[in-house]
N, C-alpha and C positions, 0 to 999 in steps of 0.2 A: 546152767540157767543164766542166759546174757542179758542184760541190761543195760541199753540203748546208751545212756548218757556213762553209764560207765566203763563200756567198754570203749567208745569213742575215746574217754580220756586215757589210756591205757596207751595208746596210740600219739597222744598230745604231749604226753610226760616230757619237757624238758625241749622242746620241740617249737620251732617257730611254726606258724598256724594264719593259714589265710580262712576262717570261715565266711561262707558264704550265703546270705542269705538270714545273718545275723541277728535279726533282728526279733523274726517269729511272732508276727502280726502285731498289728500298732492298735491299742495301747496295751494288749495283753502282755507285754514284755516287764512292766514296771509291777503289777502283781507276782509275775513270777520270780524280778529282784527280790520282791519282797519275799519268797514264797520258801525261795533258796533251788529252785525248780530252772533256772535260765540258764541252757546248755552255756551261752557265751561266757558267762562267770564263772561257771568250774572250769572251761578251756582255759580262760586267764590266767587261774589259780595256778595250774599247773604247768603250761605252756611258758616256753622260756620267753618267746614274744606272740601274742596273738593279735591280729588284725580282723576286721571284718567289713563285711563290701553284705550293699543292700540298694534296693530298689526306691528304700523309702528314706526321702530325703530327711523329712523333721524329725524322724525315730533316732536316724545317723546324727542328727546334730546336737538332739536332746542329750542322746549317749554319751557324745563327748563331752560337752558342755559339762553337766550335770552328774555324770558317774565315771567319766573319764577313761572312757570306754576309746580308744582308737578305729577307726571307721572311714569307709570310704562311700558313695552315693556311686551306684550304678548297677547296669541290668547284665544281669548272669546270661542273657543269649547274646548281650553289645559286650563281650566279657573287652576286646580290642579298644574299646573306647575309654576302658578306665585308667585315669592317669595312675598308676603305678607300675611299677618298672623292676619288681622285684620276683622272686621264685622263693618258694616254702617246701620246706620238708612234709608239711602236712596240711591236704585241703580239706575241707569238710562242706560236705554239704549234705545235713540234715533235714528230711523230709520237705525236701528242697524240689528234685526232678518231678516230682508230682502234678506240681504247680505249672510247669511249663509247656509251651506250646511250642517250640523248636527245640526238644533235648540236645538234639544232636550241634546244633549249634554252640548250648552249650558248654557239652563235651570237649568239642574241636577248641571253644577259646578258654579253657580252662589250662589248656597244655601249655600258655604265653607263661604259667606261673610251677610248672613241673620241671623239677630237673631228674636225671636217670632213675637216681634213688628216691623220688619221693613217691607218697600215696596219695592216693584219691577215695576218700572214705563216703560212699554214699547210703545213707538210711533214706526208706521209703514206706510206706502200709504195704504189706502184704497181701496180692490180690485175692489170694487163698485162708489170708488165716482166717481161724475159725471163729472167731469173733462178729469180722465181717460178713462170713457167712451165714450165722447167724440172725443178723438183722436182715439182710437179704432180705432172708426168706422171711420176715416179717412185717417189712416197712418199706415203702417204696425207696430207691436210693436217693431222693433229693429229699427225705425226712431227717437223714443222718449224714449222709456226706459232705465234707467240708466244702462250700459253695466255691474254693476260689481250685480246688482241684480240678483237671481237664482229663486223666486217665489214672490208670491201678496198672501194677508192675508185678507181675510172678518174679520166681527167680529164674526163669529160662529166657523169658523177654527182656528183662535187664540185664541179665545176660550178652545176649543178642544184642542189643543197642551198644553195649560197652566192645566190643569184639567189632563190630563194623567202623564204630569210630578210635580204632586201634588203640584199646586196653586189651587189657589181661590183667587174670586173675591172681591176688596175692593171696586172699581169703574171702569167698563168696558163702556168705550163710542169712540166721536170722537172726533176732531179737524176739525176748519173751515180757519182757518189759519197757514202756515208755522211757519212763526216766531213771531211776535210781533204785537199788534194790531198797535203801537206806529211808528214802523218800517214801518207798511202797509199804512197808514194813513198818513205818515211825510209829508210836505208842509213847506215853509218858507211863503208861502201866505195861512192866514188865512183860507180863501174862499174855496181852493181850500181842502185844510183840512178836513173841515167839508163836502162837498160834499162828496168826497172819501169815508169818513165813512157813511153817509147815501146811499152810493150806496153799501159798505161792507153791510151794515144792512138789506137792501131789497134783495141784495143776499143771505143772508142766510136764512131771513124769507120768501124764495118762495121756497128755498132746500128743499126738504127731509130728515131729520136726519140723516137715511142712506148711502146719497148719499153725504157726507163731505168729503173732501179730503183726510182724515186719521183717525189712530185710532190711540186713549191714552187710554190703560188699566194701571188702578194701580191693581197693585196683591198683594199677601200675602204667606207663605209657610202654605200648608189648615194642615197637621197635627199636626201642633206648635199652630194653628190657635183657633183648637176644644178645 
């Protein structure tokens, strides 16, 4: 039973860390400080340096400024134009590819910061889970989908995208949870704890693998790879 924010850092342990797309909508970010919910803070936590690169300028400057967050300003398809000149053991870019209108663009300029041995960790919605399917079939998709998304990703079509723009596969699967199991589960009453997680547990053991609310592929650059 994988969970998004946790198994990402699984991955970060110890680990220099370019995430991108850091930010995760402005102003919702500084609730989720609050919240203990902002993927970039448990990266920090545990990442031996974490950087992050964003589109959004005042969020990037708030960050540092204010929380001392390290960050850079720029656009994950102009990836060539960002003044940094370094390579990471570990990219991330969480429910990130959703958002864009040139993937493959920025695929190609993510590789200026990939060396042989690093990963490229990409979480997306899952075109299929069951979730989504669910509302579907009940709501037209602009009643629920996040306005600033352009498309939905199976795991055979991200797939596909990542294999054209020469990756390959380290471990291509899903996530059964958003954030944290810890997160999902919290109670200040015992009781109610442990229910929660036995009712998480029978939900995923009656799901279908396929049918999980998103995908986490880790990748690799496949020509450095061979």
């Amino acid at each position: 039973m994988i969970y998004r924010i946790d198994q990402i850092l699984e991955y970060c342990k110890g680990k220099k860390v370019l995430h991108l797309g850091y930010v995760q909508h402005s102003p919702k970010y500084k609730k989720q400080i609050e919240d203990g919910t902002w993927l970039h803070a448990h990266i920090s936590k545990v990442a031996k340096e974490a950087v992050g690169l964003d589109i959004l300028e005042d969020a990037v400057d708030d960050l540092q400024r204010n929380y001392g967050y390290k960050g850079y300003v720029g656009n994950v398809e102009r990836l060539q134009e960002v003044d940094l000149k370094e390579t990471f053991d570990v990219i991330v870019a969480g429910e990130l590819i959703e958002h864009l209108e040139n993937p493959g663009l920025f695929l190609e300029g993510v590789k200026n910061f990939l060396r042989e041995d690093s990963i490229l960790i990409i979480t997306t919605p899952n075109a299929f889970g069951e979730t989504y399917q669910k509302m579907y079939n009940r709501k037209p998709e602009a009643e629920w989908v996040n306005e600033e998304h352009v498309t939905w990703y199976s795991s055979y079509t991200l797939q596909r995208i990542l294999e054209r723009c020469g990756y390959e596969e380290s471990l291509y699967g899903y996530y059964f949870g958003y954030e944290t199991l810890k997160s999902d589960v919290n109670s200040k009453v015992s009781v109610l704890k442990y229910l929660r997680l036995m009712k998480r547990k029978w939900s995923y053991f009656r799901l279908k693998k396929n049918r999980q609310i998103g995908l986490l592929f880790v990748t690799k650059l496949a020509s450095l790879a061979k």
